[in-house]
N, C-alpha and C positions, 0 to 999 in steps of 0.2 A: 167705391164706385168702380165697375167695371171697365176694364182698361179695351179703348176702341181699337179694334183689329179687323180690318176688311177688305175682303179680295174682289176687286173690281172688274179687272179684267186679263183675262188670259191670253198670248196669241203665243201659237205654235208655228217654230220655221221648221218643214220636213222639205222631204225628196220632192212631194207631190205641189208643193208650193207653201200659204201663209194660210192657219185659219186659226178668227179671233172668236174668243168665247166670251160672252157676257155675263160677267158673273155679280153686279150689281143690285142683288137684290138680298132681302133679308134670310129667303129661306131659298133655297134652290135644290132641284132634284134633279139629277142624272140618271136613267135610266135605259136599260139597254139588253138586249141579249149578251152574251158570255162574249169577251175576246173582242166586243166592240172600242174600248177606251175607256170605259167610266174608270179602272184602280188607277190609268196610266195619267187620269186630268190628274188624281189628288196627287199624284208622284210628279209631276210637273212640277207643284205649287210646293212640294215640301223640296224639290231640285232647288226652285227658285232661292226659298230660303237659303240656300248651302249648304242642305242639310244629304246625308247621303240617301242613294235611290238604287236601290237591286230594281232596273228595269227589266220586265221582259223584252222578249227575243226582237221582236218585230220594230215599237216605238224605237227600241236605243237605236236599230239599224238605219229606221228613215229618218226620227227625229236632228234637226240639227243645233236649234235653237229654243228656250222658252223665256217669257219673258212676263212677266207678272207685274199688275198694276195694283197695288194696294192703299189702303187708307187707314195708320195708323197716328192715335192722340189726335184727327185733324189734317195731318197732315199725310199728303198724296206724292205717293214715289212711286219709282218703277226699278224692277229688279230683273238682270237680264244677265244668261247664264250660256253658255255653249255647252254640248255635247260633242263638240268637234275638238275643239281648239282651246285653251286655258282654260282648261275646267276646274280649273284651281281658284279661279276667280269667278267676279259677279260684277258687272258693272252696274254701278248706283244710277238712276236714271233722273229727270226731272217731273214729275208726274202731268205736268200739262203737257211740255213740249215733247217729251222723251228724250232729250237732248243728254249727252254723256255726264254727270258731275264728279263722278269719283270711280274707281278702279277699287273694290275689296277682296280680298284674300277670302278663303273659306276657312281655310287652317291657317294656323300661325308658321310664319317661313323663315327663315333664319335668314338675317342682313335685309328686313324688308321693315319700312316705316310705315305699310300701309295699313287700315284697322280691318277687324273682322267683319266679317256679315253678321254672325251671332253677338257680336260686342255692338254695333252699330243699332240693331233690332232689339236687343235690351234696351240702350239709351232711348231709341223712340218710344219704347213704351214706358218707359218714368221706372224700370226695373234696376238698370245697370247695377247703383248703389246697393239693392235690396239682394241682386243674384251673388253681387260678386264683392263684397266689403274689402276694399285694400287691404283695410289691418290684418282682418280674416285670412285674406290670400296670401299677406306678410308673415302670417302664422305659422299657416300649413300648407301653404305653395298651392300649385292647383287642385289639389282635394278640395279644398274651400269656395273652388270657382265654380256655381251653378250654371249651367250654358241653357242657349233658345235651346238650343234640341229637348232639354230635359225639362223645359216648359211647354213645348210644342206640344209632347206627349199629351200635355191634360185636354189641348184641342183638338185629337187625331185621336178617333179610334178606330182602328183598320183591324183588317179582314184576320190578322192571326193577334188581335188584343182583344175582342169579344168571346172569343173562346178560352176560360181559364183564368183561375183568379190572381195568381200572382203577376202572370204575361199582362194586367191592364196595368202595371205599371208601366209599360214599353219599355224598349229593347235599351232604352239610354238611362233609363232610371234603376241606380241600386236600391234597395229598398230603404235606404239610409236618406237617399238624395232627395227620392219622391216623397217621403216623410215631410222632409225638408221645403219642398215646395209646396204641399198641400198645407203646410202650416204657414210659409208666408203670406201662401194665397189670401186663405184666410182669414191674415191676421194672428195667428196662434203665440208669431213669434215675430220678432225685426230683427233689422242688422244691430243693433248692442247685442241682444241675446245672441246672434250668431256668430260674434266675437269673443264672447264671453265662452259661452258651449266649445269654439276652435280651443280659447285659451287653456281652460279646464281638460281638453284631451289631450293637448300638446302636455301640459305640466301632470298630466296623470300617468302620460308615456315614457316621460321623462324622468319621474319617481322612479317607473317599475324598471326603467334602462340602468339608473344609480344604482338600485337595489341589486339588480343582476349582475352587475359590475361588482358589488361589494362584496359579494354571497363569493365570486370567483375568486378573487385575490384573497379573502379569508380561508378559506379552502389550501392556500399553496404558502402562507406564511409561519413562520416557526419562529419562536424566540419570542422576549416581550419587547415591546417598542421601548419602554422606558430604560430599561438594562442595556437596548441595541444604544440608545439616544448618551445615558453615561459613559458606555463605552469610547463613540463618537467622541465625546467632549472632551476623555482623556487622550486620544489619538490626536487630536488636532493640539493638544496643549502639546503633546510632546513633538508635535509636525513645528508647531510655531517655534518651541526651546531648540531645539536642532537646526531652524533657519535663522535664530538668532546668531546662536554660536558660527554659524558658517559664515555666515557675513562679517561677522566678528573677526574670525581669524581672514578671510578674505582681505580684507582690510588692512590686516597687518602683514600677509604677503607682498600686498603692493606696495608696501611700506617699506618693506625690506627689500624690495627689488627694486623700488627708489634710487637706496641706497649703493646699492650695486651697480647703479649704471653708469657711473664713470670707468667701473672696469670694463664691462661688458665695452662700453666705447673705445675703451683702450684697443682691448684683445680686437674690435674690427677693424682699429685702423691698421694694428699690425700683421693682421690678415688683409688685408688691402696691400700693404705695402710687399709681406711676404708672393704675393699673386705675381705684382709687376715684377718682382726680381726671376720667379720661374719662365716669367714672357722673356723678361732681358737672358736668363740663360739658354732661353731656348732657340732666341734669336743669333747668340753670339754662336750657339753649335752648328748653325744653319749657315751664317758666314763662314768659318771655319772649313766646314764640309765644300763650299763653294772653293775657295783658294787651293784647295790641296788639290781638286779636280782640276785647276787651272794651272797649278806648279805642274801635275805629270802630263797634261797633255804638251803641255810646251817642252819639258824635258823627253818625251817620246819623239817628237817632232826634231829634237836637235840629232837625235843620235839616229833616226831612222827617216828623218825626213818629210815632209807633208804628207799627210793619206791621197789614196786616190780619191779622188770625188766622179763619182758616176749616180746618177746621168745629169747633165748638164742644167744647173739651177735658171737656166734661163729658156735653153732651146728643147731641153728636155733630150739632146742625143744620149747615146750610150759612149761614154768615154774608157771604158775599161779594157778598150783595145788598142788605146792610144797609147805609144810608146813616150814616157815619161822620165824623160833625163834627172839625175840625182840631183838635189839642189832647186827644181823648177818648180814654180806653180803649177799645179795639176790641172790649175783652170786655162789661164790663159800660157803656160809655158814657159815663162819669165824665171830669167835666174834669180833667188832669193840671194838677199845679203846674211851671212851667217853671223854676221853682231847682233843685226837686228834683232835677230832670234835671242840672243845671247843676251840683251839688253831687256827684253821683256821677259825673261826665263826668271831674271837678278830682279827685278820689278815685281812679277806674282809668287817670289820666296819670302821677299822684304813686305808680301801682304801677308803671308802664310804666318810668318813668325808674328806681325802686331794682331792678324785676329788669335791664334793662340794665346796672345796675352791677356787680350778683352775677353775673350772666355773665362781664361783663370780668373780674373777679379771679379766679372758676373757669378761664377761658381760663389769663389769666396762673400761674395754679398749675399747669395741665397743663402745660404751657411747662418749668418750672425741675422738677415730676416726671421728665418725661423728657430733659431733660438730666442728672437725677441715672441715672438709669437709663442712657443711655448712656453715662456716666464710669464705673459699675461694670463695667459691659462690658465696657470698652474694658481695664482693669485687668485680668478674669477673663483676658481672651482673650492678653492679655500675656506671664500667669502661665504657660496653657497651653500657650503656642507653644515658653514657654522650659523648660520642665522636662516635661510630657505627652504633646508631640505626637511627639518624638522615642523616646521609650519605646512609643506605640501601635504606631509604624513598625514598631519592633524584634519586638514584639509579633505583631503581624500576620506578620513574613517568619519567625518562629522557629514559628509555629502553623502557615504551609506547607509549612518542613520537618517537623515531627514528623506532619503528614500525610501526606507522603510518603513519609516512611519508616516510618507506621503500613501503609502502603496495598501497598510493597513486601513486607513481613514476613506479611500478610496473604497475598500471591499466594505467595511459597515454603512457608507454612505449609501451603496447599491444594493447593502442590505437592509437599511431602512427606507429607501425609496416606497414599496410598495404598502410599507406602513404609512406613511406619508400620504400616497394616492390613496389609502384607504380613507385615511382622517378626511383627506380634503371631499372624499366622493359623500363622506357623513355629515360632513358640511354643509353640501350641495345638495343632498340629499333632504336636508334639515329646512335650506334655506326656498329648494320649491315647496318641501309641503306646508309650507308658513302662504308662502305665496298661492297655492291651490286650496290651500283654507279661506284665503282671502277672496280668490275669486267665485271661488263656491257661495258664500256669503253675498257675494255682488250679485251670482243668479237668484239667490231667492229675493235678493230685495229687488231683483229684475221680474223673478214670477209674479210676486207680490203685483207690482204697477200692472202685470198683465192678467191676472187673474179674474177679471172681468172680459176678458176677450174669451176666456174658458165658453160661456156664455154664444160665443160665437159657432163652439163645436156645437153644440148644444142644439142651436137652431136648428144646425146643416142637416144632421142627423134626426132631425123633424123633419125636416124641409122633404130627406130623403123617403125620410118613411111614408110619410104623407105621398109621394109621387109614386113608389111603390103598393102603395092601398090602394090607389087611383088607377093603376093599372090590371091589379086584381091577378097576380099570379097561380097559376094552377098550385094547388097544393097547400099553398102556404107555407112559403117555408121558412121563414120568420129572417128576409134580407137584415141588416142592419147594418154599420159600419167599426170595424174592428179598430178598439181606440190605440190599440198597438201599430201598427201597420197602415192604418187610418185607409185601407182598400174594404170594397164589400164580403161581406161575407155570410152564412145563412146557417140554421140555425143549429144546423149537424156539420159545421166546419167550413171549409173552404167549396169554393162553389165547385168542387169537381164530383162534389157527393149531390148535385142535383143534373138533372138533364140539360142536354144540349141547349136545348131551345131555350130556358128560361135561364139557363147562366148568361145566354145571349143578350136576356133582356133584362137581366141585374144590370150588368156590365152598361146596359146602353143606358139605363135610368139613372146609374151613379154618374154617370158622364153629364148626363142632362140635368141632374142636378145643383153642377157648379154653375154650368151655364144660368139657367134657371132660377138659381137660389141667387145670380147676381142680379137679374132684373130683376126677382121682388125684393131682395133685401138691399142690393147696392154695396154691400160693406165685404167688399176680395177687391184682391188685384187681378183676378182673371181676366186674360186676352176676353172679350166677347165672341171669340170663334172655335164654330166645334163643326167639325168634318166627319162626319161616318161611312165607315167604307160596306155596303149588304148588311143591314142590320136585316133585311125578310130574309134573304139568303140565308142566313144562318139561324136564324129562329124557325126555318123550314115549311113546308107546304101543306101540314094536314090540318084539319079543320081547325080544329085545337089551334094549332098554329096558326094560320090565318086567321083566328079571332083574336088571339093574344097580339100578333103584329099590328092586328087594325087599331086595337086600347092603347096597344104603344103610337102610334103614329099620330092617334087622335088629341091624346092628352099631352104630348109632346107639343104639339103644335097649339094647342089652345095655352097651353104656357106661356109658349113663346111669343105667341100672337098678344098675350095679355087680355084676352075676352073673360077670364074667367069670373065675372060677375064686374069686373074694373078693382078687383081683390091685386093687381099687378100695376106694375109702371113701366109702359113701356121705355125702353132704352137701348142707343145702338148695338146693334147684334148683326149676326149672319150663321144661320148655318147651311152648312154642302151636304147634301147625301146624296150617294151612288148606292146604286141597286138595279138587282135584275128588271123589276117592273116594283108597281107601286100597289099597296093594297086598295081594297074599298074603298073610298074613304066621299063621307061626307062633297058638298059640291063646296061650300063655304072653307073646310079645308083644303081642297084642292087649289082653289081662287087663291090662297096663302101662298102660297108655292110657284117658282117659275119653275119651269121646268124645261131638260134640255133632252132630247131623244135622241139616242146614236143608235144606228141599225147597221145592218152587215155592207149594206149601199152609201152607207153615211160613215163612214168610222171618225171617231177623232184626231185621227192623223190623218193627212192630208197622204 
């Protein structure tokens, strides 16, 4: 069944003010001289979508606003976009009230929760699942994600995708993609098969990534792995016997320096005690040195008297002019008693002679300190030459081998590293194409359950041919559908080996045969909307031509109308066509058609 898609109604916000377009009906025609608006409505409506618009000069200047009412599955929204301001977004509308419901993004925006327009417009048409399979998209990240745009294409054909047969895929479709849609549309394929076909490229990619990995590192390796791998296994036996032995005599080092530590504690107390004895001599030299400087000044003072003292410790004068009698204070001029001198002279001699002696006996104790300190010594060092030194030896040459043969095991280890990464990529290598055999197997028993939709292509390509017979092209040039590429094509190649005009009107008939072929047959996912931008325009103006546009428009329309004997069913649809003016055409077809007329006095912008 044909998936409902329908554009209701348009209203344009410009400079010039609001004007709303009626587009509620099933067939609708725009027509108009050049430059009036008819490309800039259908560019409105694909704005709407979010999809991008190379406006011309004039609309982008005054447009400010559009805002599109559509009817998709039933249900009635409005989609409302600026030209001015956040053009990045699209506000969801309610379709009775037009009231705001939701804020969408066009593009996806980093740090933003809000959904797409193109994500939001799949879900309403019952696609989402079918365009964009999570597993698929888990597969191969966004390769995998089909977008509206790249289904929009199958219901837009505009003014540079009727001329040229690979350009009708449009500008968003690789030929991979639109393959891809044209087969869902139809039924060709589903989301299993399009998970399966992701899985199948990914693990095909993935082989030839292994394989080219494997081809490189074979390339730069020497030596056999297995010879490298013995080598390794004796290199670590003799890393491990060498960290035996070290631990081993390690062991008996601390063992024997165990034993030694009652010396060792000896020799430091008597190096403790030797310390205090050079403090106690250093101190008694320090008294000493004090009394002898206290003996001569007082004996200098007996025989010559107090010094002068200038300047005065108190007042600060200068006293060194002061006449100072023999015997006086210098300070205050007082007669000195001569005992008293006499009596402290005998006082710091009788100190002179007891620090001399405490000297001597500190001397003498530094003396017999370190000789006790060099007898422990002499002991420790005994101890160590006979039980320590011979173990450090051992020590020392068992820690240069187990570094050498740490340091060998190291170099074969880095020498079999890439023998290693080789095995393991042969592994992996082994273990996707077990897995790529398996899924290959899953698509034919997937083509197998589909191989009656085959049947589907089959139709189409009736369906087509038949709508091309009906039209009766000049020539004959034997249109069909290429099963490769699944686009038109004629009977000498691509449609660029036939003329203008009738490549114009391949291009339009294959277009209107999706449409088409879902009202008689019912069985695609096709949106029911197809928009054509000058299908006469481009089919051209001489007789020839004007008889070929009137067959096309005629039998277009009886199609779609479903008059053809009641051989059809009818089912919702819409199509839009823009064009400079409109052929001949019957009064019965014309009565099919609403029609909207923009002149140079009317333009579609306000």
């Amino acid at each position: 069944m044909a998936r409902d898609f329908f554009c209701e109604r348009l209203v344009l916000t410009s400079d010039g003010g609001v004007r709303e377009i009626d587009l509620a009906h099933p067939v609708v025609c725009v027509f108009g001289p050049i430059d009036t608006g008819k490309t800039t409505l259908v560019d409105c409506i694909r704005y709407a979508f979010g999809l991008p618009v190379a406006w011309r000069e004039v609309p982008e200047k005054r447009l400010q606003a559009v805002t599109l009412f559509v009817r998709i599955e039933g249900m009635r929204i409005g989609l409302r976009r600026s030209l001015v301001t956040d053009t990045n977004k699209v506000a969801l509308l309610d379709g009775a009230g037009g009231q705001i419901e939701e804020i969408l993004d066009v593009e996806v925006q980093q740090d933003s929760d809000r959904r797409i327009v193109s994500e939001v417009l799949l879900d309403l048409l019952g696609l989402g699942e079918m365009f964009a399979p999570p597993s698929a998209v888990a597969l191969l990240g966004a390769g995998a994600r089909l977008t509206f745009e790249q289904l929009y294409t199958m219901c837009y054909l505009s003014q540079d995708v009727v001329d040229g047969s690979e350009s009708v895929r449009g500008k968003a479709n690789t030929a991979q993609s639109y393959r891809t849609v044209v087969e869902l549309l139809l039924g060709l394929t589903d989301g299993p098969m399009r998970v399966l076909t992701a899985r199948k490229d990914e693990l095909t990619r993935t082989v030839s990534e292994l394989r080219r990995r494997a081809g490189t590192i074979s390339a730069f390796l020497t030596g056999n792995a297995a010879d490298l791998e013995a080598e390794l296994a004796r290199s670590r036996g003799e890393e491990q016997e060498t960290l035996r032995s070290l631990e081993e005599f390690k062991g008996r080092m601390r063992a024997a320096t165990a034993h030694a530590d009652p010396l060792r504690h000896h020799v430091q107390a008597r190096e403790q005690a030797l310390g205090q004895c050079r403090r106690a001599v250093a101190d008694a030299e320090h008294a000493l040195a004090r009394e002898r400087r206290q003996v001569q000044r007082l004996t200098e003072q007996r025989h010559s008297g107090p010094q002068r003292v200038s300047p005065c410790p108190v007042c600060t004068a200068d006293l060194k002019v002061r006449p100072v009698p023999d015997g006086d204070c210098p300070l205050c001029l007082s007669e000195l008693d001569p005992d008293v001198l006499a009596r402290a002279l005998r006082a710091a001699q009788d100190a002179l002679a007891a620090a001399e002696q405490h000297a001597v006996e500190q001397a003498k104790a530094l003396g017999e300190a370190q000789t006790a300190w060099e007898q422990a010594r002499i002991e420790l060092d005994a101890r160590t030459r006979e039980e320590i030194s011979p173990l450090a030896a051992q020590i020392e040459s068992l820690a240069a081998a187990h570094a050498t043969a740490r340091t060998r095991t190291t170099m074969l280890e880095r020498e079999l590293e890439p023998h290693q990464r080789l095995a393991d990529l042969y592994r992996s290598v082994q273990s996707a194409e077990e897995e790529l055999k398996g899924v290959r197997e899953d698509i034919r028993t997937r083509k197998n359950l589909l191989a009656g939709r085959q049947a589907t292509l089959g139709e189409f390509e009736e369906h087509f041919a038949g709508l091309i017979d009906a039209v009766a092209l000049p020539g004959d040039p034997g249109a069909r559908i290429n099963h490769s590429s699944l686009l038109p094509q004629v009977r000498a190649g691509n449609l660029t080996k036939v003329g203008h005009g009738v490549r114009t009107a391949i291009n339009v008939v294959y277009r209107m045969a999706f449409l088409s072929y879902a009202l008689v047959i019912g069985a695609t996912d096709l949106p029911s909307l197809l928009i054509i931008d000058s299908p006469r325009k481009n089919v051209g103006y001489g007789q020839d031509d004007q008889e070929l546009i009137g067959r096309l428009y005629a039998h277009f329309l009886d199609h779609i109308a479903g008059v053809r004997g009641g051989a059809t069913r009818t089912r919702p649809h819409q199509i839009i066509i823009v064009d400079n003016d409109l052929p001949k055409l019957p009064k019965r077809l014309l009565e099919q058609m609403h029609t909207i007329e923009l002149t140079r006095e009317d333009l579609l912008v306000p």
